[in-house]
SERO-4910 file (N, C-alpha, C, O; in steps of 0.05 Angstrom, whole numbers):
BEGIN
 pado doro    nc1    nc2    nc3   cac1   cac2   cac3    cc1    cc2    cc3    oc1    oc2    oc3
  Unk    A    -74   -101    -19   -100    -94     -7   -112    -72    -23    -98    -52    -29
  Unk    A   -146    -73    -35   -149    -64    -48   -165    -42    -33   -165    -43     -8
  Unk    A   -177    -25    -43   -194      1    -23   -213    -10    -13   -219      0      9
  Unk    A   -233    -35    -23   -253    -50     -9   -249    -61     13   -265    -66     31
  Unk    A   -220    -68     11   -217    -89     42   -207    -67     54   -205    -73     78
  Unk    A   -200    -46     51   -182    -25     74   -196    -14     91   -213      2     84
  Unk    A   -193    -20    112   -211     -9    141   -199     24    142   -214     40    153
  Unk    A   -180     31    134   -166     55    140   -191     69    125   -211     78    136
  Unk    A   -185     68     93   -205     76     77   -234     87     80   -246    108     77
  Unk    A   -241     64     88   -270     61     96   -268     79    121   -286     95    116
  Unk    A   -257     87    142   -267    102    157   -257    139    152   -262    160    165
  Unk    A   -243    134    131   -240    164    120   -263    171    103   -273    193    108
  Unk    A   -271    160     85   -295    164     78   -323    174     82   -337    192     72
  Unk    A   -328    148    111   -347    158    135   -338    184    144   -352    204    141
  Unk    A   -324    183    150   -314    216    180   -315    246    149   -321    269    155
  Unk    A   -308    236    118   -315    252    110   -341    269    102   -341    290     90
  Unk    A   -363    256    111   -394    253    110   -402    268    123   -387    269    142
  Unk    A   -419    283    125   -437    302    140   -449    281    164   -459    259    159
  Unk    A   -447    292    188   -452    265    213   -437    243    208   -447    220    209
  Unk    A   -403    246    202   -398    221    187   -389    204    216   -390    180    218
  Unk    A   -380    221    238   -369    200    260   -387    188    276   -379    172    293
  Unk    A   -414    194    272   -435    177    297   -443    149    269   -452    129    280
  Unk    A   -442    148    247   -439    136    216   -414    111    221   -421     88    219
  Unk    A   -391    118    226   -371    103    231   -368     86    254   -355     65    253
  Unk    A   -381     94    278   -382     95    299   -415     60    303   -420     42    318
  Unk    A   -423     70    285   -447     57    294   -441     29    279   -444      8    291
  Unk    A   -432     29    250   -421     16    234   -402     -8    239   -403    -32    232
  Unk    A   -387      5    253   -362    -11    272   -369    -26    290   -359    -48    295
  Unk    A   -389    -16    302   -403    -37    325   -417    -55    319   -425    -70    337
  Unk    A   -424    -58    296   -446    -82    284   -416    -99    264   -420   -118    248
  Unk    A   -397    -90    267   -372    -99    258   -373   -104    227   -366   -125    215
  Unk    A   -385    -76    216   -380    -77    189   -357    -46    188   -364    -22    193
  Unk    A   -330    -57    181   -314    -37    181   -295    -39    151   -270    -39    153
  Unk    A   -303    -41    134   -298    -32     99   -321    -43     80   -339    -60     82
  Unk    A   -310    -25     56   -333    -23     43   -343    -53     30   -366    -57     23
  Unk    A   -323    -71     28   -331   -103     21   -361   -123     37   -377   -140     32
  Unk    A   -351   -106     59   -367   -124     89   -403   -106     85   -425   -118     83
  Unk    A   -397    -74     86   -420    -61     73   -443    -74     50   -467    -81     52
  Unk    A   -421    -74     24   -439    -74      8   -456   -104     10   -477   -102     -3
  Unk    A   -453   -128     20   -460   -157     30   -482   -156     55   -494   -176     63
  Unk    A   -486   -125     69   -491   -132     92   -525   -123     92   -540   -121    111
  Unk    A   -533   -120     61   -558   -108     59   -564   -119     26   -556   -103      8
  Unk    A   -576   -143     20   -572   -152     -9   -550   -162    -17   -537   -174     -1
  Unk    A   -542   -160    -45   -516   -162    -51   -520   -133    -80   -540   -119    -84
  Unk    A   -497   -134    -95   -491   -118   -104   -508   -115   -139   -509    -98   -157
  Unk    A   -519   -142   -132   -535   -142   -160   -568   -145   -160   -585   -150   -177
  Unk    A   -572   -136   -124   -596   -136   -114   -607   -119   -101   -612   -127    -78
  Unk    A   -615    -98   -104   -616    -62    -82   -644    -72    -64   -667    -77    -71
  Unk    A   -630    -72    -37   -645    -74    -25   -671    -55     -8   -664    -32      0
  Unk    A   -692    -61     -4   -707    -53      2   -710    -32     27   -693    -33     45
  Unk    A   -733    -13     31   -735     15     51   -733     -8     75   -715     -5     91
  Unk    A   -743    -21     77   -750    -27    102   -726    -45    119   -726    -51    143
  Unk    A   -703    -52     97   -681    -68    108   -655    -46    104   -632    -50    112
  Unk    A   -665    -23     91   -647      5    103   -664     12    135   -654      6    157
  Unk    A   -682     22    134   -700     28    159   -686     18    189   -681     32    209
  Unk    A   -681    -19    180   -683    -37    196   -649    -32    208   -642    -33    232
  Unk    A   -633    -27    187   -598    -20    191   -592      6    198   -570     12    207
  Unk    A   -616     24    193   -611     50    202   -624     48    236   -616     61    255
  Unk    A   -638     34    235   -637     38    268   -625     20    292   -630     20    316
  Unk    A   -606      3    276   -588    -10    288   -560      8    295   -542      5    311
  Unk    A   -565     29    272   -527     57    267   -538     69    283   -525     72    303
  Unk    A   -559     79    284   -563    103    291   -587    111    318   -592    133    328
  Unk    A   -599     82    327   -615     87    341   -650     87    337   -668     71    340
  Unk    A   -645    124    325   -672    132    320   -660    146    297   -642    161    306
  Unk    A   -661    147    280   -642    160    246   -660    173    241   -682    168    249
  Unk    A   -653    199    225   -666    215    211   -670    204    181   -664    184    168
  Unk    A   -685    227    177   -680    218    131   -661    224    136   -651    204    148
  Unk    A   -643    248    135   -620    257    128   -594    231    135   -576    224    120
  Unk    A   -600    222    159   -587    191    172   -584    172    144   -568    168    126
  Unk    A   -611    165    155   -620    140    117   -603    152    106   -580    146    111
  Unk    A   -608    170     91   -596    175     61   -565    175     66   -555    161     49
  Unk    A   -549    184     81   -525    185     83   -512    151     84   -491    146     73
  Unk    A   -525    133     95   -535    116    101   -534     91     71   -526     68     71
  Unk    A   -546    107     52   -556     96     21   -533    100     11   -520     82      1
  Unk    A   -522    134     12   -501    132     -3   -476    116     -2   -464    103    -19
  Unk    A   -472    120     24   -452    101     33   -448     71     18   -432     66      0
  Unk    A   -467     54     29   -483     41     17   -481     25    -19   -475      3    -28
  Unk    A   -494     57    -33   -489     53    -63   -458     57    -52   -451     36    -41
  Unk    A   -443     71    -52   -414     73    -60   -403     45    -59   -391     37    -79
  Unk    A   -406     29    -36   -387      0    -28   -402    -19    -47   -391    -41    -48
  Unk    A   -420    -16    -59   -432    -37    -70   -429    -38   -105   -438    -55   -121
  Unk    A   -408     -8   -110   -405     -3   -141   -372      2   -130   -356     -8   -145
  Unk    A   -365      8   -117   -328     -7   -114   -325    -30   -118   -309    -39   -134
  Unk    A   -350    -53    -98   -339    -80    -99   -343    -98   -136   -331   -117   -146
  Unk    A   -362    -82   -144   -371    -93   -167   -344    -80   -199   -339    -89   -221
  Unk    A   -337    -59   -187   -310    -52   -196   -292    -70   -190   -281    -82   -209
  Unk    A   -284    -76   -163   -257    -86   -161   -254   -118   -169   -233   -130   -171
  Unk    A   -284   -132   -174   -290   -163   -184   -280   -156   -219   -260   -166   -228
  Unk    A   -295   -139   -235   -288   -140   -261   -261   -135   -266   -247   -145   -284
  Unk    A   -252   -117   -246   -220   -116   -261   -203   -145   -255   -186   -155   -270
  Unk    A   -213   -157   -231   -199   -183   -223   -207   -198   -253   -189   -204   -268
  Unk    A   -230   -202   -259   -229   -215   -283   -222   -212   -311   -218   -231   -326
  Unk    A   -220   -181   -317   -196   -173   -333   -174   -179   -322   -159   -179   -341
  Unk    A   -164   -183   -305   -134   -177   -313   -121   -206   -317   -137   -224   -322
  Unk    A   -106   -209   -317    -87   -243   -327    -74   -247   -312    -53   -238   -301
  Unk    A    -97   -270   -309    -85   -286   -278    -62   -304   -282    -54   -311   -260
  Unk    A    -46   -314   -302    -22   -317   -314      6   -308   -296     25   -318   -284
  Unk    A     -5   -281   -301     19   -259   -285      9   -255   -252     -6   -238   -245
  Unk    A     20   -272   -235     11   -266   -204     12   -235   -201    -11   -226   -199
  Unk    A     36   -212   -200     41   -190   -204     22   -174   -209     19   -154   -194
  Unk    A     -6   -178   -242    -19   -171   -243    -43   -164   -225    -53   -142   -227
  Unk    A    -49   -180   -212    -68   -184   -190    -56   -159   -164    -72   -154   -147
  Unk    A    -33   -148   -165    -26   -135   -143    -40   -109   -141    -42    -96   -162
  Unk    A    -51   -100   -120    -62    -81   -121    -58    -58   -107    -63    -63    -83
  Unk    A    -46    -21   -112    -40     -2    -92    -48     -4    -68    -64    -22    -64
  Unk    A    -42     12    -47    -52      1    -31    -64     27    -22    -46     43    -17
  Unk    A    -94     42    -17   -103     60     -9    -77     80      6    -58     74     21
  Unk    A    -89    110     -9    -66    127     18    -75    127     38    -55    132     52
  Unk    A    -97    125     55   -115    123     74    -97     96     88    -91     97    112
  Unk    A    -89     74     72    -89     54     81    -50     63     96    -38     60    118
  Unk    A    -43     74     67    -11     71     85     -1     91    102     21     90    113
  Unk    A    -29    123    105    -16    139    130    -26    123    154    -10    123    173
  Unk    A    -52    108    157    -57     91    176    -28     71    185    -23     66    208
  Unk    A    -17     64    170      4     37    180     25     51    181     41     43    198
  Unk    A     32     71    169     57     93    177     56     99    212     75     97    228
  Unk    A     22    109    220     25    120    246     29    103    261     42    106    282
  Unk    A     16     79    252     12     50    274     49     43    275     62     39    296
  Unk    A     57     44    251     89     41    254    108     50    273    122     38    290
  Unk    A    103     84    262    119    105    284    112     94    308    132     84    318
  Unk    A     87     89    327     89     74    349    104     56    363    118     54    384
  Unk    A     93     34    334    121     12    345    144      8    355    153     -3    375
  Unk    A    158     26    323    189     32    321    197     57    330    211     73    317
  Unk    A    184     62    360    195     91    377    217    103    368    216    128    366
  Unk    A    241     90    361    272     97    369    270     97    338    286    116    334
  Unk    A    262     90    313    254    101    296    245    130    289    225    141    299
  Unk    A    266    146    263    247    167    260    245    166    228    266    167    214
  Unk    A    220    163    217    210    150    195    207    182    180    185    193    180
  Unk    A    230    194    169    217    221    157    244    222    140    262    206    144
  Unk    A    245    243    121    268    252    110    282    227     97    267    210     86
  Unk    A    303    225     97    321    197     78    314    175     88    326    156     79
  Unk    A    293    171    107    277    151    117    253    141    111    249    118    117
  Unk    A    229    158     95    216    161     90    208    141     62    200    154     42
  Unk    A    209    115     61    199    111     34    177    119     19    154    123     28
  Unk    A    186    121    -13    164    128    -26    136    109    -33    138     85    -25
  Unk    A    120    114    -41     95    101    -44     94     80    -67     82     59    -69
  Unk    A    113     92    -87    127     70   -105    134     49    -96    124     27   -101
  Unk    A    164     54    -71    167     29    -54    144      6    -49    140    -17    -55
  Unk    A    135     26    -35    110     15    -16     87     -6    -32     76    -26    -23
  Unk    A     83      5    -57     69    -11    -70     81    -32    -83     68    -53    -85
  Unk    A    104    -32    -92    127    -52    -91    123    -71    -81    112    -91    -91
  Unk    A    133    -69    -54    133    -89    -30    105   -106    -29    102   -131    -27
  Unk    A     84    -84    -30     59    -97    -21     52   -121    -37     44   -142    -28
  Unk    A     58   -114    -69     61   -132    -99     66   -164    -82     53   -184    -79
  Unk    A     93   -154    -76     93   -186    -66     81   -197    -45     77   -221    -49
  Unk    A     71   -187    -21     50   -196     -6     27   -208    -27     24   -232    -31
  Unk    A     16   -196    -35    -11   -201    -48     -6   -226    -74    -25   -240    -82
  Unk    A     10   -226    -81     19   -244    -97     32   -277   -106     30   -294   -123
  Unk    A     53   -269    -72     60   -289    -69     86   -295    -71     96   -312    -57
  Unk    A    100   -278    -94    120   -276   -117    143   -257   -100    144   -232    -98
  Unk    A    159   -275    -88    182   -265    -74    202   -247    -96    219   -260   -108
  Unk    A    199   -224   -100    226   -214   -123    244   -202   -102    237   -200    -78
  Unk    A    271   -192   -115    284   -169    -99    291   -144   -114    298   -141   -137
  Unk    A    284   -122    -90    285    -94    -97    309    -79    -93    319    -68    -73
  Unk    A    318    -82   -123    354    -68   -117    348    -34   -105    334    -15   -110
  Unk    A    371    -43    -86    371     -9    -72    358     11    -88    335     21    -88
  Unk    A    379     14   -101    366     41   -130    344     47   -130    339     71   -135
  Unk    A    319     24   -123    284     27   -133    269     31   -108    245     31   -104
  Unk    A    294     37    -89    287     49    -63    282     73    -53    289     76    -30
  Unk    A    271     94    -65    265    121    -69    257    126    -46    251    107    -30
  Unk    A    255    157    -37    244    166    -15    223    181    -18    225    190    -42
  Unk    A    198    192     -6    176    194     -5    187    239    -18    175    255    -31
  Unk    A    205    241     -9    213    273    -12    214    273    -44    199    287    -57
  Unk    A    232    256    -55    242    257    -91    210    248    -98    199    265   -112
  Unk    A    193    228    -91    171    228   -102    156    255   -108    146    263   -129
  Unk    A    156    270    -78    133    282    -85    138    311   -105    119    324   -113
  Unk    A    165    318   -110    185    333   -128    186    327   -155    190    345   -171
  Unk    A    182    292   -163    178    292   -180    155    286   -191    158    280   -215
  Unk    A    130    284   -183    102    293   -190     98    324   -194     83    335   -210
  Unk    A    107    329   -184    103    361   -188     99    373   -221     84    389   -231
  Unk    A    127    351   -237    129    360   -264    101    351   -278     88    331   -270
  Unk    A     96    366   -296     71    349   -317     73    314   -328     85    305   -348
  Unk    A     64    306   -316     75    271   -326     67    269   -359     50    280   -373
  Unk    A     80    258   -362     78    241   -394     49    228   -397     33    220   -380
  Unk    A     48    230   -432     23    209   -439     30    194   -456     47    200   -472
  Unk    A     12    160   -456     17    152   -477     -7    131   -494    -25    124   -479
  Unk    A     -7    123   -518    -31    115   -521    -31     90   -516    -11     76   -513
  Unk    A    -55     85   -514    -56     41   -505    -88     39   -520   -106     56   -523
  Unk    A    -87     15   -527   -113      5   -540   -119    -15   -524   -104    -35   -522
  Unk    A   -145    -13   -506   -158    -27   -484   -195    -43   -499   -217    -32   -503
  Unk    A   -186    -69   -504   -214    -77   -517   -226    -59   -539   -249    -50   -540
  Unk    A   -198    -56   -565   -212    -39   -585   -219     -5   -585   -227     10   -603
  Unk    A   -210      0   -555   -218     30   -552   -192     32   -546   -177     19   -532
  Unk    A   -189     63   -567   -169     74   -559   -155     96   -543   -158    118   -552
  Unk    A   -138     93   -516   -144    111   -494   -120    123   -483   -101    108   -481
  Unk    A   -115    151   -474    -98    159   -461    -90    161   -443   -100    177   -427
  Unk    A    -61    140   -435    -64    139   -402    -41    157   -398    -31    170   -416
  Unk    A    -31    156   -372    -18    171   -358      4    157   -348      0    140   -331
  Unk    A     30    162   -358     58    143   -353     61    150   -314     50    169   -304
  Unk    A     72    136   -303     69    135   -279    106    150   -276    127    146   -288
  Unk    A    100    165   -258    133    171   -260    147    154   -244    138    149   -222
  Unk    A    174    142   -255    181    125   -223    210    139   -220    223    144   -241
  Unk    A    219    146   -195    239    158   -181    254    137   -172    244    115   -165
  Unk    A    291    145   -175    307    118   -175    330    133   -146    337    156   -148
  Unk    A    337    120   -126    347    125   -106    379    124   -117    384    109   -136
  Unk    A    403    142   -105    423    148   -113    437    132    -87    432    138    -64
  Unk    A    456    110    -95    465     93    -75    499     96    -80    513     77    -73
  Unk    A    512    120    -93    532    123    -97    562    118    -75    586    114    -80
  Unk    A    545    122    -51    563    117    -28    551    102     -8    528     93     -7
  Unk    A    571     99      8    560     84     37    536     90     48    516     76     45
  Unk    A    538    116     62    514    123     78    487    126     56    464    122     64
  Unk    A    495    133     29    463    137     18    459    106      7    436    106     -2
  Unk    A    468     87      4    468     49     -1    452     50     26    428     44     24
  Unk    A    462     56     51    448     48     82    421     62     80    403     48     89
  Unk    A    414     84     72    397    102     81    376     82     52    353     74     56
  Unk    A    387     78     30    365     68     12    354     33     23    331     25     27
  Unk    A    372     23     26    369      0     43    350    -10     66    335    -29     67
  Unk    A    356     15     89    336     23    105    308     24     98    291      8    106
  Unk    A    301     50     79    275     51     78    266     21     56    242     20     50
  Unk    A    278      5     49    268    -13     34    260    -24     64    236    -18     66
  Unk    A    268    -35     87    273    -54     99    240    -35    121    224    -50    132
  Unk    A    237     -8    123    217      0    129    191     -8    117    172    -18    129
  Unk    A    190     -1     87    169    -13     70    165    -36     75    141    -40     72
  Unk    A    183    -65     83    182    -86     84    161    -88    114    139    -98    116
  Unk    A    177    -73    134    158    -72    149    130    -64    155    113    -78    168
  Unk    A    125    -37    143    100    -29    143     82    -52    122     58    -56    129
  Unk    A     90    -63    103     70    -80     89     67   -102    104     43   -108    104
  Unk    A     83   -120    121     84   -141    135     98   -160    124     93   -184    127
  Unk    A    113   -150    111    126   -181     95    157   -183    110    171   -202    104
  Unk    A    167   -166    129    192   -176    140    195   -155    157    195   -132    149
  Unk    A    201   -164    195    200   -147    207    222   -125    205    242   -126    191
  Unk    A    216   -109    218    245    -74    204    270   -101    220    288   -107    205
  Unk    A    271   -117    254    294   -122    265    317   -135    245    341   -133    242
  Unk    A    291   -154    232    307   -182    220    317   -172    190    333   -187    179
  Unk    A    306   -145    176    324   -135    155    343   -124    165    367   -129    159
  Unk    A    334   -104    186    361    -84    185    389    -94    201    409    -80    205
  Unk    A    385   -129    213    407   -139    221    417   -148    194    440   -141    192
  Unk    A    409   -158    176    419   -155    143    433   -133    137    456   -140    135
  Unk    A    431   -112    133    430    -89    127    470    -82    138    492    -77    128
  Unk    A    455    -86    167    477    -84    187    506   -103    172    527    -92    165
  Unk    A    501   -127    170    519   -140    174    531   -132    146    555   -126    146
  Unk    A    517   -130    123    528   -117    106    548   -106     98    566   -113     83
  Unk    A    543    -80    114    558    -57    114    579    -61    132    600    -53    122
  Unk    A    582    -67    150    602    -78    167    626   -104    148    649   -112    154
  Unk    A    618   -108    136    640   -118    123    664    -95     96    684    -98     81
  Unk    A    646    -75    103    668    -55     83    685    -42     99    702    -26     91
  Unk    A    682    -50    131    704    -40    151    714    -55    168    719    -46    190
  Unk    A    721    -88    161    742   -109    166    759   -103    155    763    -88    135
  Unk    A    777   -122    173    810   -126    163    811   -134    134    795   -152    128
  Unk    A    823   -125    117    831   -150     99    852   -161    100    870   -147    107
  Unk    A    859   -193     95    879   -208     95    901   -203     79    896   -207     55
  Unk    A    922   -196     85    945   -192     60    941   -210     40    936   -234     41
  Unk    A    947   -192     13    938   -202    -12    907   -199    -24    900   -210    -45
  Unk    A    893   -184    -11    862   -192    -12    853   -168    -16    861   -152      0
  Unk    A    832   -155    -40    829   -134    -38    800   -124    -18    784   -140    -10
  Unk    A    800    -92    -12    775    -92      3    749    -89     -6    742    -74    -25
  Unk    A    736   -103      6    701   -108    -13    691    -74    -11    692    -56      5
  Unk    A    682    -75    -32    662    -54    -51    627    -58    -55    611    -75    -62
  Unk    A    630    -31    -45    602    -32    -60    584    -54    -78    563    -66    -71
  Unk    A    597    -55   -103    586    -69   -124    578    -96   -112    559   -111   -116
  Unk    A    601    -97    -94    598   -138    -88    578   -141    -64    568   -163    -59
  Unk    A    570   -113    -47    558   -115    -29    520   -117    -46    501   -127    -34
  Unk    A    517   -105    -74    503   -109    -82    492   -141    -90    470   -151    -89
  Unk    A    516   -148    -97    511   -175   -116    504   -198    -91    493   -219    -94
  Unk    A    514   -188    -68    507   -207    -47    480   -206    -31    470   -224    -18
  Unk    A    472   -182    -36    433   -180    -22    416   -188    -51    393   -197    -50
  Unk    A    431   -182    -78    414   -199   -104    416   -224    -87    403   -232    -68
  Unk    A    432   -232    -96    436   -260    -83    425   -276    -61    419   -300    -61
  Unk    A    422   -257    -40    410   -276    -23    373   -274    -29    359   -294    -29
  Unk    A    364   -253    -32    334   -257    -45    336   -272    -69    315   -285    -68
  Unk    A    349   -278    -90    345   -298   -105    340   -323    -84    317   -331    -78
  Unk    A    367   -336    -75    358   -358    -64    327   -362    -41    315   -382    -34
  Unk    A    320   -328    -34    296   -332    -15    273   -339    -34    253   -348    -22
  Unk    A    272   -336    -56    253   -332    -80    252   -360    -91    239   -365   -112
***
């Protein structure tokens, strides 16, 4: 989900606006709630529409609108209508070849919104600390929603939202890339790798994968973390004389395993 379709987004934006909640408020009720639905709902984006069909939308938000209304009104307005025209060219840059490519972050607007909606859900849940997936995760997971492209996320790439924000802190790396002939400096992304050395930190990385799974929608938290469960419960069965006791490693090769075959 890209920032145009995010309803979260879009209403942080509004509420950040001078009069932005009677703006959001009025918006919502004519059931334009992100900036995709906006920028369509007055022209289109290669057509600026006219005083009198702002006039006509401003007194549908607002009643009786001020200038100051309008204009807040316009900006809004210009903004959704030069995101959406952003977020079409990059779709057509990028290579549609690679499903993956097409995946897109998912607003932070969008994932403290589905975090809170979460914590609701999953009461007996407490989503913080070694629980907490990172945003890395999170965009991870979403990859494959949007894509299509079932992969699996070894524990390890299951970071928590604490090591992220610890390791941004440092100055990130640069590196060069040549984009259509121009040559440009981007910014290496840091990625943070979860330490699954033992039992409980394998469960605890596991977990927040199986959270991210949930907050994106691609698999409810019950039906991973009975995975999860059954898992680990096999490193504290009997073993049969002659038989050694399962390890770690094999408990790995068997969740590769079963997302391969889900894939």
């Amino acid at each position: 989900m890209s920032i145009v379709d995010s309803a979260a987004a879009f209403e942080r934006k509004c509420k950040e606006l001078r009069g932005g909640d009677d703006l959001f408020a009025g918006l919502s009720a004519l059931g334009v709630t992100d900036f995709s639905t906006l920028a369509f709902t007055l022209g289109t984006p290669q057509k600026a529409p006219t005083d009198e069909q702002f006039e006509d939308l401003g007194g549908k938000v607002f009643q009786s609108p001020t200038l100051g209304q309008l204009a807040l009104l316009r900006k809004l307005h210009f903004e959704a209508t030069t995101l959406m025209v952003a977020s079409i060219n990059e779709q057509v840059k990028t290579d549609t070849s690679d499903p993956t490519s097409l995946a897109k972050r998912l607003p932070a607007a969008e994932k403290q919104s589905r975090l809170e909606i979460q914590m609701k859900r999953l009461a007996g849940l407490k989503i913080a600390g070694e629980l907490a997936p990172s945003h890395q995760l999170l965009d991870a997971t979403n990859a494959m929603v949007e894509s299509g492209v079932l992969t699996w996320i070894a524990p390890s790439k299951c970071s928590k939202r604490d090591d992220e924000i610890q390791a941004n802190i440092k100055p990130a790396a640069s590196t060069l890339q040549i984009e259509q002939s121009t040559l440009k400096v981007a910014q290496v992304p840091v990625a943070t790798t979860a330490d699954v050395g033992s039992e409980l930190k394998l469960q605890w990385a596991m977990q927040r994968r199986g959270i991210a799974m949930d907050q994106c929608r691609l698999l409810d938290w019950a039906h991973h973390e009975e995975w999860v469960q059954w898992l680990l419960q096999t490193l504290t069965k009997d073993v049969p004389a002659g038989f050694a006791a399962v390890k770690l490693d094999q408990l790995l090769r068997a969740d590769k395993e079963l997302w391969t075959i889900l894939a």
